[in-house]
C-alpha positions in Angstrom: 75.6 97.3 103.6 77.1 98.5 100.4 78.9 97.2 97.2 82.1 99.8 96.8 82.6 99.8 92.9 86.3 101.0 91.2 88.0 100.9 88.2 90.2 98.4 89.2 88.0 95.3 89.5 89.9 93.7 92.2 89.2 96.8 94.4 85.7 96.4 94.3 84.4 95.5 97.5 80.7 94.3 99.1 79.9 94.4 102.5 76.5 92.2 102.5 77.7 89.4 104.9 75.5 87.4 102.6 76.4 85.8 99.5 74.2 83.7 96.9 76.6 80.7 98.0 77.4 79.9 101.8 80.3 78.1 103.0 77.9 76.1 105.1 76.0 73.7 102.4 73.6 72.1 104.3 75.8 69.1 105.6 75.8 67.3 108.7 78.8 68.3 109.9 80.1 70.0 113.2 83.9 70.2 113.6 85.4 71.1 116.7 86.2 74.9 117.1 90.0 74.1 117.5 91.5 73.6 114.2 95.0 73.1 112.5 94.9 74.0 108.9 98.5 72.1 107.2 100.3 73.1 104.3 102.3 69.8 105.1 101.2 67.4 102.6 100.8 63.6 102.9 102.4 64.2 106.6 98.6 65.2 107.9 97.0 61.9 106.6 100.1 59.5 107.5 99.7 61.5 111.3 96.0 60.9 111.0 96.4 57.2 110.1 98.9 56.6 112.8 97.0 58.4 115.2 93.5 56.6 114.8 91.9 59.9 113.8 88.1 59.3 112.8 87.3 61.2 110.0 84.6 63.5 110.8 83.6 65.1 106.9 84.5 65.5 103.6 85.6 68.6 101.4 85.1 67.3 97.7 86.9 69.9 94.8 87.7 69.0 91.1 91.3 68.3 92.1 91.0 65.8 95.1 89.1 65.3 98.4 89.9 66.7 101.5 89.4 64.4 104.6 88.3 66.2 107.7 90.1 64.4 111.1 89.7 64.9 114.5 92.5 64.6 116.1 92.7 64.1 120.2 96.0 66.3 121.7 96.3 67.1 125.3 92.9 66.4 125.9 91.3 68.4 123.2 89.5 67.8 120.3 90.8 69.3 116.8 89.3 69.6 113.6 92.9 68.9 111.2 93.2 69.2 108.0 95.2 69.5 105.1 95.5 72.6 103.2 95.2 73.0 100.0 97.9 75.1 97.8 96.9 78.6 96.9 94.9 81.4 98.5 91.7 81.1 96.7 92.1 77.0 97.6 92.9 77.4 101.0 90.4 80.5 101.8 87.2 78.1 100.2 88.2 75.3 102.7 89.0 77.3 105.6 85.8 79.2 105.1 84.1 75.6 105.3 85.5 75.0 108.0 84.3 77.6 109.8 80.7 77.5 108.4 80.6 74.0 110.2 81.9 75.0 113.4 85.7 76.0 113.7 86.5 79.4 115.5 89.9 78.9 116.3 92.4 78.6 113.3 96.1 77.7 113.2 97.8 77.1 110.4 101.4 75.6 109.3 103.0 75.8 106.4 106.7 76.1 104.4 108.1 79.5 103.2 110.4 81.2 100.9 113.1 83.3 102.6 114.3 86.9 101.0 117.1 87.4 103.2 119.7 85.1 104.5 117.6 82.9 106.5 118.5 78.9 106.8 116.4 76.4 105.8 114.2 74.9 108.8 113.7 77.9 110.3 110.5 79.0 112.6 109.4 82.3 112.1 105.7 83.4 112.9 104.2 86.3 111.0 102.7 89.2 112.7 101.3 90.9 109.6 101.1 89.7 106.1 101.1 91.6 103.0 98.5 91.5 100.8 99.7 90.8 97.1 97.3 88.2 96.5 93.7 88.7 95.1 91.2 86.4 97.4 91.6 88.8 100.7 89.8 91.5 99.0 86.7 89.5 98.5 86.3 89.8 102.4 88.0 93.1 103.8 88.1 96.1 102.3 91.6 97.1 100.1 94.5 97.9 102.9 98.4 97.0 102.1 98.8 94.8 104.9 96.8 92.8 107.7 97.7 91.3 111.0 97.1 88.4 112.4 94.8 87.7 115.8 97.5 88.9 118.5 96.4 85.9 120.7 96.8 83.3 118.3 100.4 84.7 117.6 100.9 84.7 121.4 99.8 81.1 121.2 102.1 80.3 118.7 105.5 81.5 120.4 104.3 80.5 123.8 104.8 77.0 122.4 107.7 77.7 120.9 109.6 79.2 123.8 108.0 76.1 126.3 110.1 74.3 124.1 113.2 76.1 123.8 112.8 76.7 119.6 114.1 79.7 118.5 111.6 81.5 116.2 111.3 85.3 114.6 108.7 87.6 114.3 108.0 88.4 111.1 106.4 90.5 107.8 105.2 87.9 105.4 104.4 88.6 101.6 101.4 86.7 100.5 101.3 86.5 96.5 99.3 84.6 93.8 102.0 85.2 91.5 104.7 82.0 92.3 106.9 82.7 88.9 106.5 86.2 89.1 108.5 86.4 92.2 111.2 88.9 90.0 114.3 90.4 91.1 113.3 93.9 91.9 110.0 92.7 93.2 112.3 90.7 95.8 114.3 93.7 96.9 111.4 96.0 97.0 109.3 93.8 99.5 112.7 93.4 101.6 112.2 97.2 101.7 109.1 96.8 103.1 110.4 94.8 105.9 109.2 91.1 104.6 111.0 88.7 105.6 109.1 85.5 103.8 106.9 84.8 101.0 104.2 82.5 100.9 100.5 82.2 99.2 98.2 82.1 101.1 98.4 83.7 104.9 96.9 87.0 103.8 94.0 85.6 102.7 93.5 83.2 105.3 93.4 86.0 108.0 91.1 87.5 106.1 88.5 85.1 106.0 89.2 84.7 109.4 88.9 88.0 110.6 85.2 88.4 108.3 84.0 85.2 110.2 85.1 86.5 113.3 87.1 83.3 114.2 90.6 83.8 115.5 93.6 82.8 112.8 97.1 82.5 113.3 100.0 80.8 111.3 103.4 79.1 112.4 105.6 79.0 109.3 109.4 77.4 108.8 111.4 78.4 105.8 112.0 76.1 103.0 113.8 77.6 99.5 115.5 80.9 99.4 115.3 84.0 97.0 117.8 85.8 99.0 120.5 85.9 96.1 118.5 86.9 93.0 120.9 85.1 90.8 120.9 81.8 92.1 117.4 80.5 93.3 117.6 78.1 95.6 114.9 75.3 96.4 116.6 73.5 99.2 114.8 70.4 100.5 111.6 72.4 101.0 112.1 72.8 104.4 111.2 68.6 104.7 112.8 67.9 107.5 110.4 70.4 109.6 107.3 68.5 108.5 106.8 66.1 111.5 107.7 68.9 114.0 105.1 71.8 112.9 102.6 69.5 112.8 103.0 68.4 116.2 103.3 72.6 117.0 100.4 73.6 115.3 98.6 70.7 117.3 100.1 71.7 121.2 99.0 75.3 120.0 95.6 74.5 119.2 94.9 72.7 122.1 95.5 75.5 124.1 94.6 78.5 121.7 91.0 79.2 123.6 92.8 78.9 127.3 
């Protein structure tokens, strides 16, 4: 175990698995190791309304609460939840989730397209780049990471048992929403992204430090394709219902 110093703070890196505060706080939980993590909104608690879901704990931040539902889907048990905006957000809550049990992660959320791409489309990310700062907090500094090659096998298995059309892709993962510039755009499409988002990078990492498996299914909302006229859509709303019900088939056969 070490602690990796550099000039650039955001660089610096510890490997000590053990920090002064754990994820796992002492509460009685334990949440089934299937989970679906949903950038989706109010669509996860009207689902888990309609569905009879019990809630099984509770993750409390300054902003709101976050019910924690188990859901029942082909048999299976899941741990869903909604997920909050924002890697560091989303990376605290996922890594309570796994401090109470979860091992087996996949998440759905909206996306901003950089090339032509219509709205409400699937695309499932292979690799993500890592433009945001929570990831290096739990893997050392690298450009990219990829995502668990099962749980992206999972994914499109689902998708081509139902005949959806989906794409492979690079995703950029950024902190910076309204920093998203011009040249910044282009230069990313260089790099072979695709779609931008803020939070899979970071989510994989925690992931991949917990040793839990982590995958993301993703449809495109708004578009920065033409630099000179940002387009917001409908935020990809009309794919809301559907990746929920995705990210719940895949889950419920993610461990097979």
């Amino acid at each position: 175990m070490a602690l990796v110093k550099n000039d650039l703070p955001i660089l610096e890196y510890d490997t000590a698995p053990q920090s002064v505060l754990m994820p796992n706080r002492g509460e009685p939980y334990s949440f089934p190791p299937r989970a679906v993590f949903a950038f989706l909104g109010d669509v996860v608690d009207r689902y888990a309304t309609e569905a009879n879901c019990a809630t099984i704990g509770e993750f409390f931040t300054i902003t709101k609460l976050f019910p924690i539902y188990r859901a029942q889907y082909n048999g299976c048990d899941i741990c869903l939840c909604q997920a909050p905006l924002g890697a560091p957000a989303a990376a605290q809550l996922l890594d309570f989730l796994i401090g109470y049990g979860v091992r087996q992660i996949i998440a759905v959320g909206s996306c901003g397209a950089l090339r032509a791409i219509p709205e409400n489309e699937w695309l499932v990310p292979t690799a993500a780049l890592r433009d945001e700062g929570t990831s290096y907090h739990y893997l050392p500094p690298a450009r990219t990471i990829d995502l668990n090659p099962r749980g992206v096998a999972a994914i499109t298995r689902v998708l081509e048992g139902r005949g959806i059309a989906y794409e492979r892709c690079l995703t950029w993962t950024t902190d910076g929403f309204f920093r998203e510039t011009p040249d910044l755009v282009a230069y990313r499409r260089t790099e072979g992204c695709s779609v931008v988002e803020m939070e899979c990078a970071a989510l994989a990492a925690v992931a991949e430090f917990r040793e839990a498996l982590f995958a993301q299914l993703l449809f495109t909302a708004d578009t920065l394709a033409d630099a000179g006229a940002y387009d917001e859509r409908d935020w990809g709303a009309a794919s809301m219902p559907l990746a929920l019900e995705l990210a719940l088939e895949t889950a419920s056969h993610v461990a097979d």
